[in-house]
Phi, psi and omega in degrees: 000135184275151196282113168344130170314140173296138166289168174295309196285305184323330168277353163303291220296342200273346175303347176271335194263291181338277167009290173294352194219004163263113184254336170261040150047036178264351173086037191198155181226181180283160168256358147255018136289355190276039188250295155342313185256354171297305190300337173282334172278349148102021174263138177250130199222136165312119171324296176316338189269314201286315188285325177270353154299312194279013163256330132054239195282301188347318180267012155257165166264008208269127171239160226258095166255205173301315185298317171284345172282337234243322192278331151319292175303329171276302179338309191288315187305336153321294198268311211243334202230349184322314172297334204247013176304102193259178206265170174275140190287304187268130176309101161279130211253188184049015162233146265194083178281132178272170158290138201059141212224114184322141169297302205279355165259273174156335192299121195282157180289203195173139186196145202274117174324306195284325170308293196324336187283296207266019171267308174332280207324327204292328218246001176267317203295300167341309189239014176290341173249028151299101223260019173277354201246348148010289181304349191234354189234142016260179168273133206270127161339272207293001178221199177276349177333291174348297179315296187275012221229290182330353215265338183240026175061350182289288191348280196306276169348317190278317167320319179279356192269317172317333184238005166212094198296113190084357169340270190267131169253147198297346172300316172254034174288146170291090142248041164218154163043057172318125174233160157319347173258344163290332193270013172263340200261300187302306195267311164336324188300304189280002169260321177286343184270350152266016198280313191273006163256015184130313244261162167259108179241023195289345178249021185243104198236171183311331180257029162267343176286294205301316216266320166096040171297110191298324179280355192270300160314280192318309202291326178282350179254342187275344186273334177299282173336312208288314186313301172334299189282338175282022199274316197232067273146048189186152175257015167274319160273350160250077209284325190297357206261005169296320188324353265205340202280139169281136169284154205062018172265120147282163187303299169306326150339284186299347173254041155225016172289142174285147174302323158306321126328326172280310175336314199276333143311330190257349178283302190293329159329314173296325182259356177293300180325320184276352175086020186247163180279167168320160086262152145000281208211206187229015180244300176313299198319275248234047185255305180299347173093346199274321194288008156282322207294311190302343171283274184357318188273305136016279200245021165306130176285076229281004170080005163270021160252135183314158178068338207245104193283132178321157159241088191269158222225121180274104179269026180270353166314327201285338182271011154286129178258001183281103180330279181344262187297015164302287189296308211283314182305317219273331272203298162321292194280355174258349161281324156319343203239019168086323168322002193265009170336068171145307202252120164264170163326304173311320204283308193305329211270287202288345175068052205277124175304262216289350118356282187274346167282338161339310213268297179330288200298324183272325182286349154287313132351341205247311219214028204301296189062042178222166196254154155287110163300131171303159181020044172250131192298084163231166184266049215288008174296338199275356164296052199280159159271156198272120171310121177333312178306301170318303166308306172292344177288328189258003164281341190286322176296286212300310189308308165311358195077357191283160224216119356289165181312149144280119183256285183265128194302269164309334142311309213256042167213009196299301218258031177071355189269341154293336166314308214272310175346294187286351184287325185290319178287327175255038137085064156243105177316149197230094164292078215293358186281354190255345172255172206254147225200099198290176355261146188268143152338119191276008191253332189215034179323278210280334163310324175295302199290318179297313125350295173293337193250344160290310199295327147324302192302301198309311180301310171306348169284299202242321173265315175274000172069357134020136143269135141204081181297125176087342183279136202252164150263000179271036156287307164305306167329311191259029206086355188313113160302317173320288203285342176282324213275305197319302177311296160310000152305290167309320164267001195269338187277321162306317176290332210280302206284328175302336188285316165334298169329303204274333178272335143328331185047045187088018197266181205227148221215103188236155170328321172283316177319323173255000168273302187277016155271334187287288172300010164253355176259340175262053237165315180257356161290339193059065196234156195279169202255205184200121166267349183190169196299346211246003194304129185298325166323322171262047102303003139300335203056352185305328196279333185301325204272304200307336182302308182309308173327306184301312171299289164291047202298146196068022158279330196244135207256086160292341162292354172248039130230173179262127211242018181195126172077059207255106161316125164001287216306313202303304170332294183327264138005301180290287181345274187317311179283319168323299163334289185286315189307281225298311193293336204277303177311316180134014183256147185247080187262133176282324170309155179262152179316330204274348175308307198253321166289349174266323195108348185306129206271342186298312154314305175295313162323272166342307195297317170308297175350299214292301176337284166269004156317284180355277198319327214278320183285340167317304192275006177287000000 
């Protein structure tokens, strides 16, 4: 007999337990938590059985978000867990059942009532003086507005430029005398330009944008919000975020910390100063309001920087014993200081995990209140900013879905297991009984990990046929920037040309293969040609805009560029809109403007690439 549908109130309890244990809120867990989040749902399963799911799951690439958990437990409910599926004691508020109902669980989606509120209020303050955004803002908190304000993509296109600056060039949003093939235009823009910032967007397409499936609006905007605020979160852009360093820690420690780790670090810092106890974490922790008020009083600006007139932060609040009303005092003083963003009182109660780290990160954005420290034996050459190259290589992972996020390119890659992921995105098989699997041992931590990283080189080797000459796991293991970025070179090249492949119907796809399609569609447009990925002409961007033309004809505004005689800056400006144009048409380019006015051919290569994917589905 197939297993009862999960109830609504039953999927609270289990979205609630999940919850507790996706603790950086990305919406995905480790798959050897999940023996942690069955026991946070109050199921109870035999050890051995809890191992043999998570040996499993392991041997997929699939990753354990809410849906696969939720499709594990109906799977379970019949049989192994039925007595112990306990029930919610209490009527839990703020969650929303949607239309339409997962096939393989029975469970309708669903999304939190208090996010919408508080993505609304973020995205009317923001964008309250756009005047592209006018027909739709502001949004009333309290209806649906949201949804349907999404539907023609200018928000979102303006949301994703906010939190990664220049994404997208504003020449090419549709925003007048909107039709279905513009507001198609439109969201195309915004998926591939969030694609290429990071965001995992693969199960998410335009007319779910179009349509305005709320769980779906959220989950995309909250990965969007978040990049913004974790944007200057990092100690390459923040050199004060040293304060932070622990005695007997190196600097590398501290730069392999996630921006969700540095928050909670840069909190407790505040409140150690204030004479206060830790906290943990941003839900349990912070319920009572009091480890706020003491930040708030902390990083209040006391006026002794020139121009910045004092906040003194009224702390008489802390003696209300009603929580509720604690927070809404609390709440107050953080409105003083511009801060009360993301979290209402309920929230601040209820511990909404991924709320308050919202409300945390902007008042850190606001308020860091920490100095670079003086005369201290540091090396600060060794603080590098992350390379135009890097970044895209590690928005291109993150954009896949792989687990854990990439924050620092080479820390959260140290033990291969993203490595093996993308060996799985280009059908290179993974014998997951042979890796090492956190959490490693702490006496044989690095030995594990290292394990792992022969076996990526082996595999890059012996299965994907990879050069890689000279390359070790321990060059992952330690970080070689050269010899790391090679290999992610090589799978990023790979994916590119299989999705080629596949449009192809298997014929096999080398660098001339995509030079002679490119010139043979401009060649019959009657357009200049290219001789090689290094052709000096696309530092122009022209052959790239002419492609696009060829593919779209009369997509491209040639009166807004310049085509002779082109000064930097001018590249630079034709560069950005090619760039936004490619993404606008439907191609999912990662590369950046600076790509194509320097000549990089790796890059270059990729944008043609994206292209003619484009071009190939077009005639399918």
């Amino acid at each position: 007999m197939a297993a009862p549908p999960i109830t609504a109130e039953e999927l609270e309890d289990l979205r609630e337990a999940f919850t507790k244990i996706d603790v950086d809120n990305d919406g995905i867990i480790s798959k050897d938590e999940l023996d942690a989040v069955l026991k946070a749902a109050n199921l109870s399963l035999p050890g051995y059985r809890v191992r043999e799911m998570i040996q499993e799951l392991s041997k997929s690439s699939e990753e354990l978000n809410f849906d696969k958990f939720t499709e594990i437990v109906h799977g379970l409910k019949s049989a192994e867990v039925a007595k112990t599926f306990k029930k919610a004691i209490t009527k839990k508020e703020g969650i929303c059942n949607v239309a339409g109902t997962s096939e393989q669980t029975g469970t309708q989606h669903s999304y939190s009532e208090e996010e919408k509120v508080a993505f609304v209020n973020w995205i009317n303050k923001a964008l309250e003086k756009d005047p592209d955004c006018k027909h739709v803002l502001p949004m009333d908190p309290n209806t649906n507005d949201l949804f349907t304000a999404m539907g023609d993509g200018i928000v979102l296109c303006k949301m994703i430029n906010l939190s990664v600056a220049d994404t997208i060039d504003e020449r090419t949003i549709n925003k007048k005398k909107l039709t279905p093939f513009t507001i198609q235009e439109n969201l195309n823009l915004a998926l591939n330009s969030a694609s290429a910032i990071g965001c995992h967007v693969v199960n998410i397409g335009a007319e779910d944008l179009k349509e305005g499936r709320q769980h779906l609006v959220l989950g995309l905007l909250w990965q969007v919000i978040k990049i913004g605020l974790f944007a200057d979160i990092e100690l390459s852009r923040n050199e004060a975020l040293i304060a932070l360093l622990r005695d007997g820690e190196s600097l590398e420690d501290l730069m392999k910390l996630s921006p969700e780790e540095l928050l909670l670090r840069w909190a407790n810092y505040h409140l150690e100063e204030a004479g206060c106890g830790k906290i943990n974490n941003f839900n349990n922790d912070i319920k009572d309001s009091k480890a706020y008020y003491n930040l708030l009083n902390q990083v209040a600006p006391k006026g002794d920087e020139e121009g910045i007139p004092p906040i003194a932060v009224d702390m008489s609040g802390l003696r209300e014993k009603d929580d509720l009303k604690r927070a809404e005092l609390m709440l107050d003083q953080a409105d003083r200081l511009g801060c009360r963003q993301f979290v209402m009182p309920t929230d601040v109660v209820r511990g909404n995990p991924k709320l308050n780290l919202a409300f945390v990160a902007n008042l850190f954005n606001k308020y860091p209140a920490l100095k670079k420290p003086e005369n201290q034996d540091i090396d600060w050459s060794s603080i590098e900013g992350e390379t135009r190259e890097e970044r895209t290589f590690r928005n291109w992972m993150n954009s896949l879905g792989v687990n854990p996020r990439v924050n620092h390119l080479y820390a959260d890659i140290d033990d291969a297991l993203v490595i093996f992921q993308l060996y799985e995105k280009i059908k290179v098989p993974v014998d997951w009984d042979r890796v090492n699997k956190p959490p490693y041992p702490k006496l044989s931590s690095n030995m594990k990990k290292l394990e792992n990283c022969n076996y990526a080189v082996e595999l890059g080797k012996k299965e994907a046929k990879f050069s890689l000459v000279g390359i070790a796991g321990q060059d992952l293991n330690e970080g070689n920037r050269t010899l790391t970025l090679a290999l992610l070179w090589q799978l990023m090249r790979r994916y590119t040309l299989n999705i080629l492949e596949d449009l192809g119907d298997g014929q096999k796809v080398i660098d001339e293969t995509i030079v002679s399609w490119v010139n043979d569609n401009l060649t019959r447009a009657g357009k200049s040609t290219i001789s090689s990925f290094k052709d000096r002409s696309i530092s122009t961007s022209m052959p790239v805009l002419d492609l696009i033309d060829t593919i779209q004809p009369g997509s491209i505004r040639y009166d807004l560029l310049k085509t002779e005689d082109l000064t930097d800056e001018e590249k630079l400006n034709n560069a950005k809109y090619a760039i936004s144009m490619s993404r606008k048409i439907g191609a999912r380019v990662y590369a950046l403007p600076e790509d194509l006015v320097e000549v990089k051919p790796k890059m270059v290569m990729t944008v043609f690439a994206c292209l003619m994917a484009r071009g190939l589905r077009k005639l399918k």
